[in-house]
LOLODO-340010 format. One record per residue (C-alpha): x, y, z; residue in three letters. Coordinates in steps of 0.2 Angstrom, whole numbers, plus 5000, padded with zeros to 4 digits. Layout:
BEGIN
XYZALA ...
This chain:
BEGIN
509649194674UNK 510249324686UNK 509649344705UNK 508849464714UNK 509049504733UNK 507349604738UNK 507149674755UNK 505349634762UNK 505749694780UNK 506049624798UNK 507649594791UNK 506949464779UNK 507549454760UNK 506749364743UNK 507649304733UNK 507249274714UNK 507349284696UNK 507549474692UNK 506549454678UNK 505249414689UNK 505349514704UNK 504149634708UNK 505049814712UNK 504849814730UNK 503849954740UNK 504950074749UNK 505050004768UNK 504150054781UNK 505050154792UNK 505450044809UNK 505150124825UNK 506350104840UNK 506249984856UNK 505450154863UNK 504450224853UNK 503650044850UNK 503450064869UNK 502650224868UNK 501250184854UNK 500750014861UNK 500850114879UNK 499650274876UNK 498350184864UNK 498050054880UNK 498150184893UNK 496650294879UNK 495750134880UNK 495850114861UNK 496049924859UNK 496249894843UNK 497550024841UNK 498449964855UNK 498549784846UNK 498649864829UNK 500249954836UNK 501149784841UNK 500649664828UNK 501549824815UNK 503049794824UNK 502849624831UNK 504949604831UNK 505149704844UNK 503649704853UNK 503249534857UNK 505049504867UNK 504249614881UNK 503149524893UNK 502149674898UNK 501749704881UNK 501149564876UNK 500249554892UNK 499249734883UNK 498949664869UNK 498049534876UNK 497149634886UNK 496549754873UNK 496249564861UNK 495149504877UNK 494149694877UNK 493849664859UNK 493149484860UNK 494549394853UNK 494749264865UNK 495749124858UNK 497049254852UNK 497049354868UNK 497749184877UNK 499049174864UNK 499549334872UNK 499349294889UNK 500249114887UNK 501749224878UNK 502049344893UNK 501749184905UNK 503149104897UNK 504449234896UNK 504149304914UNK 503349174923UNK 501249174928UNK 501249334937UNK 499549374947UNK 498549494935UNK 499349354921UNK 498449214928UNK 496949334931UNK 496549354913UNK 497049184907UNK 495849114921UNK 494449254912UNK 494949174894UNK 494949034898UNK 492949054907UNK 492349154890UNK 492849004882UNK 491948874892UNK 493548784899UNK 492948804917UNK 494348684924UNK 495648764915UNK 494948954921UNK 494748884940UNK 496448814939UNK 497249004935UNK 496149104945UNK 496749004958UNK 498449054956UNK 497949224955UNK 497249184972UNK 498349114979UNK 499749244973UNK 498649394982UNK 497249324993UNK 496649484999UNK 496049544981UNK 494349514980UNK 493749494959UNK 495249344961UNK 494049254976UNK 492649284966UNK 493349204950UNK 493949044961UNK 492049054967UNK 491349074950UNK 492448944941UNK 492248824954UNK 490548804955UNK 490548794935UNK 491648634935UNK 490848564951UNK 492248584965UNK 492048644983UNK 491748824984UNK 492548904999UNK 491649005013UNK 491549195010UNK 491849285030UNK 491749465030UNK 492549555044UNK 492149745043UNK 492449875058UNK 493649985065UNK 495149965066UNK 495349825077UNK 494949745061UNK 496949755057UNK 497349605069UNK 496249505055UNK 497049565040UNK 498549465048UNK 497249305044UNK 496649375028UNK 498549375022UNK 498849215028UNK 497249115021UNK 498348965014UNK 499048965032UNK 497348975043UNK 496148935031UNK 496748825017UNK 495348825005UNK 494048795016UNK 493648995019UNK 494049175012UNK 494149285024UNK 493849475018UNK 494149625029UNK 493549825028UNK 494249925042UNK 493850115043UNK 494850175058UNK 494050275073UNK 492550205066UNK 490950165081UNK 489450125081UNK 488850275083UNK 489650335068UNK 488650235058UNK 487150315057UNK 488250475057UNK 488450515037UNK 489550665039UNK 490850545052UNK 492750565044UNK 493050375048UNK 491950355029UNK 491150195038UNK 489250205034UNK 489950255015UNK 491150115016UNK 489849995023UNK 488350055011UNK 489750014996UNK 489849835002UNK 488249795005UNK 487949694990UNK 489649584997UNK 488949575014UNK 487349505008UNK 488449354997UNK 489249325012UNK 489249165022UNK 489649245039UNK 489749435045UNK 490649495058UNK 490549685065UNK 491649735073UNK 491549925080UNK 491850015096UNK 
């Protein structure tokens, strides 16, 4: 008998008996490259997870060519409890545009949601080592490191004025000074003294600053204060 060319969209076609094709839906209007951006973009920034993935999986074509979107949608994925498929996701935006920091970040999460501490140490630590001075990346390395059994690093805490700068110097080049032995972490709150610790109306914002860390300071393997 005769064939049939049926459209069934993202430029797809069946083709069959006409006898027994079924009369195909009208197609679902295709958005462009950025309005797909648009959709997946505002659901995310809303903080509506499964509209943001909705969003991309509908016009999946386009969407998943874009490292930063596929980054989204794992992150809305990992929000929703989906873990396996939020790596997927993650692994996809790795791939096309290398293992970015906040990348590595969320795979190194997956990976510690799902039990596979070597795995989550072994990205956090690129995450690390990619920005030392953020501290929820130290904190993962921590975590995930203790969870497979390697050597957890020292935590230092510098906090103080601004001297505290000639530190930051250190903090930025851990790898350098430190290797993996230590993190150093640094608060500096210029003009800051020591009198102006106990001075809550003082425009350095030290005693806030310093009451805000508190729970840091007391995790800490060493402190150093450093005030005029």
């Amino acid at each position: 008998g005769q064939l049939a060319v049926r459209e069934i969209g993202e430029s797809l076609f069946c083709i069959g008996p006409a006898a027994a094709m079924q009369p195909a839906a009208p197609p679902k209007k295709q958005l462009d490259p950025q309005q797909v951006r648009g959709a997946i973009e505002s659901a995310f920034r809303s903080g509506r997870f499964q509209a943001t993935y909705d969003a991309f999986r509908e016009n999946f074509g386009e969407a998943h060519r874009h490292p930063d979107l596929c980054f989204l949608a794992g992150v809305s994925l990992f929000e929703l409890g989906r873990f396996p498929l939020a790596l997927q996701y993650f692994q996809n935006a790795s791939v096309i545009d290398n293992v970015r920091n906040d990348i590595a970040f969320m795979m190194a999460l997956t990976h510690q949601r799902l039990g596979q501490h070597d795995l989550a140490h072994r990205y956090a630590s690129i995450a690390y080592s990619q920005v030392p001075v953020a501290p929820e990346y130290f904190d993962l390395v921590k975590e995930s490191a203790r969870a497979c059994g390697k050597p957890v690093p020292e935590h230092w805490i510098v906090i103080g004025c601004s001297h505290v700068r000639y530190f930051r110097y250190l903090q930025a080049n851990q790898a350098k000074f430190f290797g993996d032995a230590v993190h150093l972490e640094c608060h500096e709150y210029g003009g800051a003294t020591a009198f102006g610790l106990g001075n809550a109306t003082s425009q350095s914002g030290a005693l806030k600053g310093t009451q805000q860390v508190r729970p840091r300071l007391a995790k800490a393997d060493r402190v150093l204060i450093y005030f005029g």
